[in-house]
ZAZA-606756 format. One line per 4 residues: number of its first residue (from 1); for each residue x, y, z of C-alpha. Coordinates in Angstrom, 1 decimal. Layout:
NUM = X Y Z  ...;
END
This chain:
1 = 52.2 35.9 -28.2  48.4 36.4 -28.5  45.9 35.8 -26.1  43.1 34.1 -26.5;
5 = 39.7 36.5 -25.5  36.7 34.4 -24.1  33.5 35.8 -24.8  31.6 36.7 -21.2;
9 = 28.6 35.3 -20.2  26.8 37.0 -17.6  25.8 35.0 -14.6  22.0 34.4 -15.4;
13 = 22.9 32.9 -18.4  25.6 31.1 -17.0  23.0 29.0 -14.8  20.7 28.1 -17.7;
17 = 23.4 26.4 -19.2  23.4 22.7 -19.2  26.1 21.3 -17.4  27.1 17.6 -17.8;
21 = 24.8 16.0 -15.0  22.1 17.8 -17.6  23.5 15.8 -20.7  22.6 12.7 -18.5;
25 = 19.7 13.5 -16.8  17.9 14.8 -19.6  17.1 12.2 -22.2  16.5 9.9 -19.3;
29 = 13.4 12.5 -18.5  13.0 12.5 -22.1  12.7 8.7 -22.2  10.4 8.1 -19.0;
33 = 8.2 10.6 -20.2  7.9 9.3 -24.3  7.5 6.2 -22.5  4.6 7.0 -20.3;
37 = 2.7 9.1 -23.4  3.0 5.4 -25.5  1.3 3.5 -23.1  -1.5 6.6 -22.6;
41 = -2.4 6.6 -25.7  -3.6 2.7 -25.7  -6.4 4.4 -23.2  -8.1 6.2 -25.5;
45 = -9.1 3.1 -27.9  -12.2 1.8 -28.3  -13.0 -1.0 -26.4  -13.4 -3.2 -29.1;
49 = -9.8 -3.1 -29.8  -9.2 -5.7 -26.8  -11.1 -8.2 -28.9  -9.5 -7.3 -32.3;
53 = -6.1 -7.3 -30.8  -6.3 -10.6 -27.9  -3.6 -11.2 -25.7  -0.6 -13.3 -26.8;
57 = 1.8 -15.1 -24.9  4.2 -14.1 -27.2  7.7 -12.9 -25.1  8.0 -9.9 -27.1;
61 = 4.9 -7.9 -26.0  5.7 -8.0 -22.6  8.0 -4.9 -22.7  4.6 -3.5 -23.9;
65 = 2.7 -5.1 -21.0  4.9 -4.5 -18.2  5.0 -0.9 -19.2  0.5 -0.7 -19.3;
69 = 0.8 -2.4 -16.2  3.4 0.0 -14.3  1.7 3.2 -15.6  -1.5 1.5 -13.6;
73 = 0.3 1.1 -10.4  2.1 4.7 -10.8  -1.8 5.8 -11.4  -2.8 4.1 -8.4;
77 = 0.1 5.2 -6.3  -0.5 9.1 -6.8  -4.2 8.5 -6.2  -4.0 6.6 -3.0;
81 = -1.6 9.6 -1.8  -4.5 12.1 -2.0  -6.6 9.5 -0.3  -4.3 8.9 2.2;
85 = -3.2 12.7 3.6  -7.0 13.6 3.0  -8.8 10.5 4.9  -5.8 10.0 7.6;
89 = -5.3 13.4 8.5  -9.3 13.8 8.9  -9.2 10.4 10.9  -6.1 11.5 13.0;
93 = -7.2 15.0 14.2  -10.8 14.8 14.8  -12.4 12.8 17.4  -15.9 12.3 15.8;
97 = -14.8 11.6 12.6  -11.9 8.8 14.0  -14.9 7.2 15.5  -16.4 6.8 11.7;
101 = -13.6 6.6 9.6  -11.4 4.4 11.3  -13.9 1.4 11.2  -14.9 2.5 7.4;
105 = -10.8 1.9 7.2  -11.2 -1.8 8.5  -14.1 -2.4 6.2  -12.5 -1.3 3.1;
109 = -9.5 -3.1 3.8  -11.3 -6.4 4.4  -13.1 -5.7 1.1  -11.7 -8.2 -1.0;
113 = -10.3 -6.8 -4.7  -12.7 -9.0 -6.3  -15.5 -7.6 -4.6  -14.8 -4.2 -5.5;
117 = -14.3 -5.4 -9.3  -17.6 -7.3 -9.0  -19.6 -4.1 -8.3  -17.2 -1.3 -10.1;
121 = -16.7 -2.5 -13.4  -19.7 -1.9 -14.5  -20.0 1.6 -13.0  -16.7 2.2 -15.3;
125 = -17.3 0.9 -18.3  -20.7 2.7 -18.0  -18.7 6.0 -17.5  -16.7 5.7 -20.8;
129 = -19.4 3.9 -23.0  -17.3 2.0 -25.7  -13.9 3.2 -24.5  -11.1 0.8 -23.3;
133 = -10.6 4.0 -20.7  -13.8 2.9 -18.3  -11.6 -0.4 -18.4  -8.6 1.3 -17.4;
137 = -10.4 3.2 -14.6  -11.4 0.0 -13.2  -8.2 -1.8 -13.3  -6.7 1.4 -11.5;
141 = -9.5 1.4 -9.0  -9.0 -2.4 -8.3  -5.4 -1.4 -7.8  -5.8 1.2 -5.3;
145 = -7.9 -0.9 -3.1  -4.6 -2.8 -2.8  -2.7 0.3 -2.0  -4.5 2.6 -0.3;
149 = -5.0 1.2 3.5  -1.9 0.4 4.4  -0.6 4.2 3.5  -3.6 5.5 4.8;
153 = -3.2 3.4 8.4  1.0 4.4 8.4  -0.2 7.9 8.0  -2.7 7.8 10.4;
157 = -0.4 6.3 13.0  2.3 8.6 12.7  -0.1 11.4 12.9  -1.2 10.3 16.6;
161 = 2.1 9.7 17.6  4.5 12.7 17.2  6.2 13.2 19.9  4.7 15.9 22.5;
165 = 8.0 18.0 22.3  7.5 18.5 19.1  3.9 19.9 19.3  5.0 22.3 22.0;
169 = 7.7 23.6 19.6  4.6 24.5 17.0  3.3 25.8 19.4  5.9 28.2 20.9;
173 = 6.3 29.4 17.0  2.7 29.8 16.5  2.5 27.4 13.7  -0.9 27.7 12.0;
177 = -2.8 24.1 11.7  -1.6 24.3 7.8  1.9 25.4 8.6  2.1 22.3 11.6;
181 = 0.4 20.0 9.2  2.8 20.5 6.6  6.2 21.5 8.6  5.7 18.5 11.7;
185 = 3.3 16.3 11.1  4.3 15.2 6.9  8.4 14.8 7.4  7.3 12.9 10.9;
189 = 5.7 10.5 9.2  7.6 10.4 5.5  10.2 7.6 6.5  7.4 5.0 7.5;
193 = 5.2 6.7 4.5  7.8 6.1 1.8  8.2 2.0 3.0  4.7 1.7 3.0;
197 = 4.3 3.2 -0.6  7.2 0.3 -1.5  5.0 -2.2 0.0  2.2 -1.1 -1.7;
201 = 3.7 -1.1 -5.4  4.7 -4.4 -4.7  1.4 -5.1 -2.9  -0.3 -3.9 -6.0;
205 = 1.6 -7.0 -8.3  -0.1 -9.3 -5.9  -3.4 -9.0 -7.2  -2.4 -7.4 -10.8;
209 = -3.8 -10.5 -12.4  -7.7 -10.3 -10.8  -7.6 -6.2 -11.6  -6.6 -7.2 -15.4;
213 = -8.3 -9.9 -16.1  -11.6 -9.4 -14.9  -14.3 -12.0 -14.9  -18.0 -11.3 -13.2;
217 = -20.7 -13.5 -14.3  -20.9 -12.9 -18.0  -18.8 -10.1 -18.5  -15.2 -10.4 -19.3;
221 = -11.9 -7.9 -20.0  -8.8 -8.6 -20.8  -6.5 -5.2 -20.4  -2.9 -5.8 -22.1;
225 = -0.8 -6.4 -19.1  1.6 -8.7 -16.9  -1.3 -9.7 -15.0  -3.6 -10.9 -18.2;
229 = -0.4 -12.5 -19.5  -0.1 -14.6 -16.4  -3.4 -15.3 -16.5  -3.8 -16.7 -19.7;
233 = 0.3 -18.5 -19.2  -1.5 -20.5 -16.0  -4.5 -21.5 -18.3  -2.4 -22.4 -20.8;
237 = 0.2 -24.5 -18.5  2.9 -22.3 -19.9  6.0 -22.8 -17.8  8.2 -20.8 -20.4;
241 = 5.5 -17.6 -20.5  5.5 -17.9 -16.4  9.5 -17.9 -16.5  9.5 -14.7 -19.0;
245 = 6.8 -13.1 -16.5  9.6 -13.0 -13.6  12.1 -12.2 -15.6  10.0 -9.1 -16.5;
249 = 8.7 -8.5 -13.1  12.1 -8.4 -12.0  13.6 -5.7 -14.6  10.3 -3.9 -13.9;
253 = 11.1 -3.4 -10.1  14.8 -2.8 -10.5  14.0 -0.1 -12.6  11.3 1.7 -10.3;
257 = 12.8 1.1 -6.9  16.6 3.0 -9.0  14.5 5.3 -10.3  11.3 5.9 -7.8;
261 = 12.0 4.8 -4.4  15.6 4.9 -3.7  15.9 8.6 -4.4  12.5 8.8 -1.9;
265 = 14.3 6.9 0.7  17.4 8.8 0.2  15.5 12.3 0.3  13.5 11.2 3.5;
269 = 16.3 10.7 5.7  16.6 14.5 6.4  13.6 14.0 8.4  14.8 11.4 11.0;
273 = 13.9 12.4 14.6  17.7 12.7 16.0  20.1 15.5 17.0  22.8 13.2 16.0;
277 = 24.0 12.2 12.6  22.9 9.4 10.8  25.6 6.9 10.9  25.3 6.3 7.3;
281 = 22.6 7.7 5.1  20.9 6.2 2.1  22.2 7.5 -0.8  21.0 7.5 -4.3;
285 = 22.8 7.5 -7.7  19.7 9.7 -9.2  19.0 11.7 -6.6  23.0 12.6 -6.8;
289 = 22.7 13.5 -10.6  19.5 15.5 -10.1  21.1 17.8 -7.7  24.5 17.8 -9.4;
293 = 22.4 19.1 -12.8  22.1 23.3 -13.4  19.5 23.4 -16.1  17.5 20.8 -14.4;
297 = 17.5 22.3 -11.1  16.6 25.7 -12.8  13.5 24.0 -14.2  12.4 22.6 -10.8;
301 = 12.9 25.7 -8.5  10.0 27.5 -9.2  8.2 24.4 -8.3  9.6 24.1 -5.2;
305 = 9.2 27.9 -4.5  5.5 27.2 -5.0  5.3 23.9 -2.5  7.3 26.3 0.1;
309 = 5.2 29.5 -0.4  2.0 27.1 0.2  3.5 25.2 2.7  3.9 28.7 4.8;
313 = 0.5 29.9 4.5  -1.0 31.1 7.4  -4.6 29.1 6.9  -6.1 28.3 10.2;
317 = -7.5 25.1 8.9  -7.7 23.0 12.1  -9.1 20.4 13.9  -9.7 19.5 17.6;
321 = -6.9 17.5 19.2  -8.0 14.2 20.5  -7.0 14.6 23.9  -7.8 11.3 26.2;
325 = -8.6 13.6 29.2  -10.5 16.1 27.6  -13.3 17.6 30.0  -16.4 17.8 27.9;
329 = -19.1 20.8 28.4  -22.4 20.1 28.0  -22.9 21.4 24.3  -19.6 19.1 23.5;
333 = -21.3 16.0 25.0  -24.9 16.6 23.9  -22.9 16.8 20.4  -21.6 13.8 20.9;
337 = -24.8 12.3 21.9  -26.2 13.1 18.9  -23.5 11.9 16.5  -23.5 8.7 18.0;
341 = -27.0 8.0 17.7  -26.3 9.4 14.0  -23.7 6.2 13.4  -26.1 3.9 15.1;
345 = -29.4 5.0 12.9  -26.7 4.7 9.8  -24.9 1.4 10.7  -28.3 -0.2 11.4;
349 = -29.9 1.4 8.1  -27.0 -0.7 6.1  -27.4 -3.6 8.4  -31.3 -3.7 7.2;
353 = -30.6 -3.1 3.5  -27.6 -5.9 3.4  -29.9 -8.4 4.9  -32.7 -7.0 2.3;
357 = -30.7 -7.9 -0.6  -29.1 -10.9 0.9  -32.0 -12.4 1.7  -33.8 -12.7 -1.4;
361 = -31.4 -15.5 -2.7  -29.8 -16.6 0.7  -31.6 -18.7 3.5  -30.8 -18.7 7.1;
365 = -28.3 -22.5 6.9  -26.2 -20.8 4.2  -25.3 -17.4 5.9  -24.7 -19.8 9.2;
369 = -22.5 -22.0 6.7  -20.7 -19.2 5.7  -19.9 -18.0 9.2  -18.0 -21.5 10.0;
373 = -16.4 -20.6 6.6  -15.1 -17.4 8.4  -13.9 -19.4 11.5  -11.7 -21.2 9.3;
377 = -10.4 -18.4 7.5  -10.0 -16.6 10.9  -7.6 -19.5 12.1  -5.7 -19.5 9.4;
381 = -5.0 -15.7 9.0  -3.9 -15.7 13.0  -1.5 -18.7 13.0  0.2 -17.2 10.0;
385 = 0.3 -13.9 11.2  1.9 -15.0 14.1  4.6 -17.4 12.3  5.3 -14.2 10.3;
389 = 5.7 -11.8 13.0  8.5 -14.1 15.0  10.5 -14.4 12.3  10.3 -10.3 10.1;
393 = 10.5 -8.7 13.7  14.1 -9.7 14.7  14.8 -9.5 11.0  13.3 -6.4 10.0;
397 = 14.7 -4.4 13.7  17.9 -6.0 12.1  17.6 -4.4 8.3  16.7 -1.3 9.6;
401 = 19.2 -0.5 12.0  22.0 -0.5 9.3  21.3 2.0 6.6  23.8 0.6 3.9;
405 = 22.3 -3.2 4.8  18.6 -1.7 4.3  20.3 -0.3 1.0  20.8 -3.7 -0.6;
409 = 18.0 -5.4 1.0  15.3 -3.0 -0.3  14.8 -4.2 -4.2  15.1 -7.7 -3.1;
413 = 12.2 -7.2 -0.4  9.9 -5.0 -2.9  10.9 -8.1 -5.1  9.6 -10.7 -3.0;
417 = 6.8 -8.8 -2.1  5.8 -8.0 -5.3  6.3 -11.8 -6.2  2.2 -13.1 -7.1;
421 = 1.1 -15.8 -5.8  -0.2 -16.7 -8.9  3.4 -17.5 -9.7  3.2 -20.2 -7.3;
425 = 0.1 -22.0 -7.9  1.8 -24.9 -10.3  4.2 -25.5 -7.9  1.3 -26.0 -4.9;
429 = -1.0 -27.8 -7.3  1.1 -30.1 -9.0  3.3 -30.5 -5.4  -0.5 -30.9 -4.1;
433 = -1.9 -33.5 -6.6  1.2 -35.6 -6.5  1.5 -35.9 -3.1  -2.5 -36.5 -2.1;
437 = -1.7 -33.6 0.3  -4.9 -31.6 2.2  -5.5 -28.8 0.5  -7.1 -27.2 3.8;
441 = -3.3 -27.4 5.3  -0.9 -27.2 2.3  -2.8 -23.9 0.4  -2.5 -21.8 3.1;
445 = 0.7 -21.2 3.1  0.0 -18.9 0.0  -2.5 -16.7 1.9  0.8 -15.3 4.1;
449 = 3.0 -15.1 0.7  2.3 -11.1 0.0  1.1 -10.2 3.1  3.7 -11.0 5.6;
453 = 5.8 -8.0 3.5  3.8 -5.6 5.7  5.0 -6.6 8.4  8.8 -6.7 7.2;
457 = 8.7 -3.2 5.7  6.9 -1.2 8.7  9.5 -3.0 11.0  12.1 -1.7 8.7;
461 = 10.7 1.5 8.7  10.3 2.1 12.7  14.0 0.9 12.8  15.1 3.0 10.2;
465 = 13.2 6.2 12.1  14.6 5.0 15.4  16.7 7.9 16.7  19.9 7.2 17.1;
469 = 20.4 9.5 20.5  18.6 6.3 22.0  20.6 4.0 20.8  23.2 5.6 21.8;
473 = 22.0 6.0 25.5  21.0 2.1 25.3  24.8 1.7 24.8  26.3 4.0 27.6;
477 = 24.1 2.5 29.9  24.8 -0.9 28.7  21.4 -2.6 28.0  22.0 -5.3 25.6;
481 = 20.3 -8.6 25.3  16.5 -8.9 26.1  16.6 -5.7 28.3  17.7 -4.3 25.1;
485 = 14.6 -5.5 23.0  12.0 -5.3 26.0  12.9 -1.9 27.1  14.6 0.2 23.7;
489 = 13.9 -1.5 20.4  10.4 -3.2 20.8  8.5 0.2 22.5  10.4 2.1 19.7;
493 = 8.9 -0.1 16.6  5.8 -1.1 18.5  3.6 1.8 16.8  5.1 0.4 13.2;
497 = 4.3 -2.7 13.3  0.9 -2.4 14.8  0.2 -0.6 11.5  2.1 -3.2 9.5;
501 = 0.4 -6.6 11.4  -3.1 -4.2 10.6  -2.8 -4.2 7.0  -1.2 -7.7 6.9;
505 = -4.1 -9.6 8.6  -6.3 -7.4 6.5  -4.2 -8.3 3.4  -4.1 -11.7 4.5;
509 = -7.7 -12.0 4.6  -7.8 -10.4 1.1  -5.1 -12.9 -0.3  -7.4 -16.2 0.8;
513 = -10.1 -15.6 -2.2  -6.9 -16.1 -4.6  -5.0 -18.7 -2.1  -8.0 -21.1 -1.1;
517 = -8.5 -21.9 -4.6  -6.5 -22.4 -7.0  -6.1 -23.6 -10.6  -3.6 -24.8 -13.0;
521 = -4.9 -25.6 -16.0  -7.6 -28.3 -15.8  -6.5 -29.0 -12.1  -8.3 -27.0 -9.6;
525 = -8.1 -27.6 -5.5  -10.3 -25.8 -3.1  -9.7 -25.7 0.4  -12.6 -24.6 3.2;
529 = -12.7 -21.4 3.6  -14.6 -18.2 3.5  -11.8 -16.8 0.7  -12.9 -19.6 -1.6;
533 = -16.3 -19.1 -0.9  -16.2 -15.3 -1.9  -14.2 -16.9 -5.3  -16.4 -19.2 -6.4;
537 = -19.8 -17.0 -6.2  -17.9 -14.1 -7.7  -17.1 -16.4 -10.8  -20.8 -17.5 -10.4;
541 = -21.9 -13.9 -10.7  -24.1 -14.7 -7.6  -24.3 -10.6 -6.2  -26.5 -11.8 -3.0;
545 = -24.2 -14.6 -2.4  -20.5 -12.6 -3.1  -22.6 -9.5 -1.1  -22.7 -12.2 1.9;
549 = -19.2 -13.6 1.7  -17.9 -10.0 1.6  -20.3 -8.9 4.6  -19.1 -11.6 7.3;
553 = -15.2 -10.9 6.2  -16.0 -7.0 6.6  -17.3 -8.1 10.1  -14.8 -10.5 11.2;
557 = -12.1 -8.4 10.3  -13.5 -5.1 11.9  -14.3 -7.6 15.2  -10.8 -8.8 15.0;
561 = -9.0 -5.2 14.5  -11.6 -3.7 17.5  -10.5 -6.5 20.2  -7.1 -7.3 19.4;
565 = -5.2 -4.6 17.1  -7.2 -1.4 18.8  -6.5 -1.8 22.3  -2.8 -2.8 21.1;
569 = -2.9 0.8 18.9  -3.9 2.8 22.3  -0.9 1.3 24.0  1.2 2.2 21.1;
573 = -0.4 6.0 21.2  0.0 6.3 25.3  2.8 4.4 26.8  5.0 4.1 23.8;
577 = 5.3 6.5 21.8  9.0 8.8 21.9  8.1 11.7 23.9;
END
């Protein structure tokens, strides 16, 4: 008998090997990333090419589209990351700065994405003369805006909120301001991070269509993608193009939230704030194969050597602690003096250039007019955000509080809240037109459409971060009903969806220049409204008069965030938060 002599491979080698996770894994890298250098390369085209080659409403470019359009978002999403840890962490831990940034924050939020377009595109297209990338950059840009806040306010809350045990731990191990930010204050706020990056991909679809197809005054470009597709299927009355538009949307999501955002939520639960266990974790099929793989992993550990070498740094990069109490000295307050009398020379210097510009075109009975254009707006936006919140709350406290539920539910939500309203509008118009309806009643139900999401996901998000220790107590002791909700569940979400009804009633004022009118083919209904104002100047190219519509939003939506959602946001910080 003869026995059979393996060669031997010594253990080093043994772990470079590909195992047969890797076989899998790899050509779906492979793929993702051949996929991603097609659609670059489209970028670096000249700009006439988007006249040579129009759009066609032919089913078989969307593959093409969809994947331009995704790479946009994805582009979007890692920039308004940056944004967000730089601007909320600089809002969160100093005092002065909060004091600026935070109402910058409601500003740029009630920016509408049109407005940005109206005054960006050109600055883009300027920055890569003749290239279809200054196009590209503005698309992305347009994007963003629609991202951006909502991260950026999650982040912001989290970081004023971590519980006061915790800070006293970093503080009993000496954790530099580097070593807390990264080792406290990021996995605190992660779970409520990640939903809010979910509702902002899906946020993003919402207004795809203005950021693609861009129209200001004379100037027109049409960038290959879902959102010119849809354009030019509503202009065209294309019911068929508009069916293969969702069917697209919906393979498109599926394939992110598999690929993107399951293996996020999945990852994040490590940094729930309980000492019990999770009684059943998210999982994820590709976070399973990634860990399961041996080349793979090999690759990626130097990486993650690097992100936990940094992460340890001793950098004593720090900011004063807004403390409520604080005792000022004298130095502190004559500091504070003078920054304060900085903000007030700076808001009044923008205040007297605003009402420069405006008034050259603009007389006294318009901007009045377009105040009362506000009030309407303003109604409209409350009611709804209110007729939202009763019915996601229950809902969302519900989703979150059972992981494998929240498991199926997630790529329907990102779904429906990455469903445009645009998709909508011959439904409304022709259900509209038939009917003799008011448009003033029967539109507005599409303003709410994409916003209330925010509210749904931040809900599901505080849930989902809710510790299970109290839960657990809440049972012992018995509370159930309305005790139940008044004195465990609604303090524990409070903070979550402060942020999420934030974004949404800024959102919601955003969504009203796309909901107040709207167009399907020849047949076009405008209802009253400062949103349809700020439409039909920017398609007039009328900068004073788009400059004005965006100015009294900005206001009434800093007005309404500084006497309702603010004082709200300090009871959050003080009286419920988990100490």
């Amino acid at each position: 008998m003869t026995s059979v002599v393996r060669p031997f491979i010594p253990a080093t080698a043994k772990r470079l090997m590909p195992n047969r996770w890797d076989l899998v894994a790899f050509p779906l890298i492979i793929g993702f990333l051949m996929f991603a250098t097609t659609g670059i390369e489209g970028t670096w085209a000249p700009i006439s090419a988007l006249q040579t080659e129009p759009i066609s409403l032919d089913p078989s470019n969307l593959p093409e589209y969809a994947l331009r359009t995704t790479l946009r978002m994805l582009a979007a999403m890692a920039a308004s990351i940056v944004f967000t840890l730089v601007y909320g962490t600089l809002a969160a831990k100093s005092r002065r700065a909060e004091k600026l940034l935070v109402p910058i924050l409601d500003i740029l939020q009630s920016v509408p994405v049109l407005g940005y377009i109206s005054f960006t595109v050109t600055f883009f297209l300027a920055l890569f003369p003749g290239r279809v990338l200054g196009a590209e950059f503005a698309a992305i840009f347009a994007i963003f805006t629609s991202q951006a806040w909502n991260m950026t306010f999650s982040f912001y809350q989290s970081m004023r909120t971590v519980p006061n045990d915790l800070k006293e731990v970093s503080v009993n191990l000496r954790l530099s301001g580097w070593q807390k930010f990264w080792k406290l204050e990021v996995p605190f706020a992660m779970p409520g991070m990640i939903w809010n990056m979910m509702m902002s991909m899906s946020g993003g679809w919402f207004f795809v269509v203005a950021s693609e197809a861009i129209t200001v005054g004379d100037k027109t470009v049409t960038l290959p993608g879902v959102g010119s597709y849809l354009a030019m299927a509503i202009d065209h009355k294309d019911m068929g193009a508009v069916g293969w538009v969702i069917l697209v949307m919906v393979a498109v999501i599926l394939i992110y939230d598999q690929f993107l955002f399951r293996p996020l939520v999945a990852w994040a639960d490590k940094f729930r704030l309980e000492d019990t266990m999770s009684q059943a974790a998210p999982e994820s099929w590709v976070l399973n194969l990634i860990q399961r793989t041996r080349f793979i992993q090999q690759l990626l550990r130097p990486f993650g050597k690097l992100m936990k070498t940094l992460a340890r740094l001793r950098l004593n990069i720090s900011m004063p602690q807004y403390i409520h109490t604080e005792a000022h000295t004298t130095v502190s307050r004559a500091i504070d003096v003078v920054w304060g009398v900085f903000m007030a020379g700076l808001c009044a210097f923008i205040v007297w250039r605003l009402f420069s510009f405006i008034t050259t075109e603009v007389h006294l009975l318009e901007a009045l007019r377009v105040v009362g254009l506000g009030f309407i707006t303003l109604i409209r936006v409350t009611l709804l955000i209110a007729i939202a919140s009763v019915i996601w709350v229950p809902l969302g406290v519900y989703i979150g509080l059972r992981p494998a539920l929240a498991e199926k539910v997630q790529p329907l939500a990102q779904f429906l809240a990455a469903f445009p309203a645009n998709l909508l509008f011959p439904v409304f118009v022709i259900f509209i037109v038939h009917f003799k309806l008011d448009p003033d009643i029967w539109l507005s139900p599409l303003i709410v459409l994409g916003t209330q999401w925010y509210i749904l996901f931040n809900v599901v998000a505080g849930a989902s971060a809710f510790p299970n220790d109290f839960r657990e107590a809440a049972t012992n002791f018995r509370i159930r009903g309305w005790q139940w909700w008044r004195q465990v569940m609604l303090p524990g979400i409070f903070p979550y969806y402060i942020t999420g009804a934030i974004t949404a009633s800024g959102g919601a004022w955003n969504a009203s220049i796309v909901s107040e009118m709207v167009s399907w083919g020849n047949d076009k209904l405008v209802a009253h409204g400062l949103g349809s104002y700020i439409a039909q100047t920017t398609a007039a190219g009328d900068f004073p008069k788009i400059l004005l519509g965006i100015t009294v939003m900005s206001v009434f939506v800093v007005l309404f965030n500084r006497l309702l959602w603010r004082p709200l946001y300090a009871i959050a910080e003080n009286k419920l938060r988990l100490n």
